[in-house]
VODRENGU-378042 format. One line per 4 residues: their letters; for each residue x, y, z of C-alpha. Coordinates in steps of 0.1 Angstrom, whole numbers, plus 5000, padded with zeros to 4 digits. Layout:
a = X/Y/Z  ...
//
This chain:
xxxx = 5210/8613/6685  5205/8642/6708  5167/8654/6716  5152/8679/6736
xxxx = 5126/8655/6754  5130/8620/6760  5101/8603/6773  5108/8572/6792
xxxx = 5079/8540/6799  5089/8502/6813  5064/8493/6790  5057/8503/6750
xxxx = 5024/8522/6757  5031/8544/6785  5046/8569/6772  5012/8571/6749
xxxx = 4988/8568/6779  5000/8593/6800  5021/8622/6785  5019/8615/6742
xxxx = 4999/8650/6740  5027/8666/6762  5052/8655/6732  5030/8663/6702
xxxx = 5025/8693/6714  5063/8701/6717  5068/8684/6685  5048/8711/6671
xxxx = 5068/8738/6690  5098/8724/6671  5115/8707/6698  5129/8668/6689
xxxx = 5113/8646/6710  5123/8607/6717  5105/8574/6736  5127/8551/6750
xxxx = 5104/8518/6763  5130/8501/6793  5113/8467/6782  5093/8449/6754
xxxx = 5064/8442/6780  5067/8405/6776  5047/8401/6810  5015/8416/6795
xxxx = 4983/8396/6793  4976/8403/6760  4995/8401/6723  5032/8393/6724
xxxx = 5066/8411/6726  5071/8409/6693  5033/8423/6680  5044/8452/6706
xxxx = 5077/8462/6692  5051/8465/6658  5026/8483/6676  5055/8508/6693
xxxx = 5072/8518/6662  5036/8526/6647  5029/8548/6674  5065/8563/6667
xxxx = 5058/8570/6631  5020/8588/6643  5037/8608/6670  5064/8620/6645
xxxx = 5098/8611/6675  5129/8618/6661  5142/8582/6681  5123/8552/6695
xxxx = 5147/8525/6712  5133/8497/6730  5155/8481/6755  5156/8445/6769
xxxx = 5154/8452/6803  5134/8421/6822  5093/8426/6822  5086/8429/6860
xxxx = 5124/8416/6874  5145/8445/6862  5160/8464/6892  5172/8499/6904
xxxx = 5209/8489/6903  5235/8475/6882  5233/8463/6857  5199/8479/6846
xxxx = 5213/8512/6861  5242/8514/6840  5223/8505/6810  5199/8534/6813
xxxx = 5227/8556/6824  5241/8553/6790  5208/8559/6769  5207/8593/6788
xxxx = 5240/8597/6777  5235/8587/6745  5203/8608/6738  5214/8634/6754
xxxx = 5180/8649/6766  5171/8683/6783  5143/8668/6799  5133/8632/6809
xxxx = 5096/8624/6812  5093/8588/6832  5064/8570/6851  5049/8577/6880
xxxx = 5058/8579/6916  5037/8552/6924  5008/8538/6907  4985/8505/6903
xxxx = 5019/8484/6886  5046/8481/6907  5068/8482/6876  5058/8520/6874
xxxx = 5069/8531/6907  5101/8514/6904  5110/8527/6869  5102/8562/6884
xxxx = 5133/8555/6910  5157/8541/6883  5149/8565/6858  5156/8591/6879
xxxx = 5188/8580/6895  5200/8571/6865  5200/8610/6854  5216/8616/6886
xxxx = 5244/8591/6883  5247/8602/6844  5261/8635/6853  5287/8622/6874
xxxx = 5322/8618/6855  5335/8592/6871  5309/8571/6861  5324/8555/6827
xxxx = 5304/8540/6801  5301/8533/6768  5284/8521/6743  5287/8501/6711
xxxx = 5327/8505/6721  5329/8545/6720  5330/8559/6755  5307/8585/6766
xxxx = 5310/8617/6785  5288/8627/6814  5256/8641/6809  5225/8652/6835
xxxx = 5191/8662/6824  5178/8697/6834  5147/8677/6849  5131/8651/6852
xxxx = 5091/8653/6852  5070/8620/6865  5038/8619/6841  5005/8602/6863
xxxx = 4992/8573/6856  4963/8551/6869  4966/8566/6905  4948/8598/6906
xxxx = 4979/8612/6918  4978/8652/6929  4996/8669/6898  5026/8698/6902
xxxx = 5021/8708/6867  4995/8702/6843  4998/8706/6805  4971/8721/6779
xxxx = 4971/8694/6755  4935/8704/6742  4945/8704/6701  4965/8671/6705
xxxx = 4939/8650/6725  4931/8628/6690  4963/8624/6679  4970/8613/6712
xxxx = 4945/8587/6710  4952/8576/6674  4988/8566/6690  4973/8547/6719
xxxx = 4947/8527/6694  4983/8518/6676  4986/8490/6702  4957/8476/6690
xxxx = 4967/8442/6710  4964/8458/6744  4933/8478/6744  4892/8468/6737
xxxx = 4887/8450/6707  4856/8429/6703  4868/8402/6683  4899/8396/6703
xxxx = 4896/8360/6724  4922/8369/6749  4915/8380/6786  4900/8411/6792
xxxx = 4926/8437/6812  4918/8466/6833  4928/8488/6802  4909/8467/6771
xxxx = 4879/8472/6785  4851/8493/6760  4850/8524/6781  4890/8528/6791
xxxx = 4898/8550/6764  4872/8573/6777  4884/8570/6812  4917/8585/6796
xxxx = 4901/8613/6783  4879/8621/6814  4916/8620/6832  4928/8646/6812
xxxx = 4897/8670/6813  4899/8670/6852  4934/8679/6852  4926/8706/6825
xxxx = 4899/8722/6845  4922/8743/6869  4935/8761/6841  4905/8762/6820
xxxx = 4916/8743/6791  4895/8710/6777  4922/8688/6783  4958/8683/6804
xxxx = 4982/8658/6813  4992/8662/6847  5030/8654/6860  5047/8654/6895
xxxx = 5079/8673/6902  5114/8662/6918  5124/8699/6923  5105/8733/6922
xxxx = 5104/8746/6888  5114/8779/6884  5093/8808/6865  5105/8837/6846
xxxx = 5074/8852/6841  5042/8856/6866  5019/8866/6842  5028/8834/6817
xx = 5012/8807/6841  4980/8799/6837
//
């Protein structure tokens, strides 16, 4: 079950939003990538935790993740510690990953900015020994990410790092559209949200060409650092 990558959203759909052209394009690199959604999104406005879990495993299937697990953490009441800690302490364990992407610092949802805290002391707290877990009765060892990168969300948040996603942008998209429930469709009769409106999806990709612009490239997706990054080679950044 081990992957290279494992994005992580509180809600099925941020991962696609804010850093799918980050994993397609590391996909295509040959690196296994995973999504693990912290909750079904039961809180949303629109469609239903059920039509989402269909809508997520679509997405899944267009991205081409070697893993998608949704948990059943509580929509907007999970917390930082235990027992939601613990539980996400053992699906880094589990996975295994290199490198966790997870949501932003601190953005519009307060479910984003707290996710960003447990995620990343849950790869803390993974790495510690002493820490036992285990899951579906075999216990685990420990187990710490190399990183931990926080992909930008509504907030125009300043980025560390920016990515060149430029060949992946409609792929991307096609993966977002999978939720069809959440975002504009004009027969729908449900509320209208800040993200179903007609022109969001464009507001997505007008976010990515800003963050693309200091390194030249048509599009990016721009993520915020927990430690400095180190470089082997000068003349490789862009």
């Amino acid at each position: 079950m081990k992957v290279d990558i494992l994005a992580i959203g509180v809600h099925p759909d941020d991962v696609e939003l804010s850093c799918a052209g980050t994993l397609l394009k590391h996909i295509a690199a040959g690196y296994s990538c995973g999504i693990l959604d912290l909750t079904e999104g039961e809180l949303g406005t629109r469609g239903s935790a059920e039509l989402r879990r269909k809508e997520a495993a679509r997405s899944a299937e267009i991205l081409g993740v070697k893993v998608r697990e949704i948990m059943n953490l509580r929509d907007g009441f999970f917390v930082t510690g235990d027992p939601d800690l613990t539980e996400v302490i053992k699906r880094i364990r589990k996975y295994q990953p290199e490198i966790v992407l997870c949501n932003a610092v601190s953005d519009r949802h307060p479910d984003h900015g707290r996710a960003a805290k447990l995620v990343s002391d849950a790869c803390f707290y993974s790495g510690l020994r002493r820490i036992e877990t285990a899951l579906d009765g075999v216990a685990q060892k420990a187990w710490r990410p190399k990183a931990v990168y926080h992909y930008i969300q509504d907030r125009n948040l300043k980025p560390d790092i920016v990515v060149d996603v430029t060949p992946f942008v409609e792929k991307k998209i096609e993966s977002i559209k999978a939720f069809s429930s959440q975002f504009f469709d004009p027969e729908s009769k449900e509320p209208v949200t800040p993200i179903s409106t007609a022109d969001f999806l464009e507001f997505v990709k007008a976010k990515m060409r800003v963050y693309g612009r200091d390194i030249q490239a048509e599009f990016a997706e721009g993520f915020t650092v927990e430690r400095v990054p180190g470089v082997e080679d000068l003349m490789k950044l862009r």
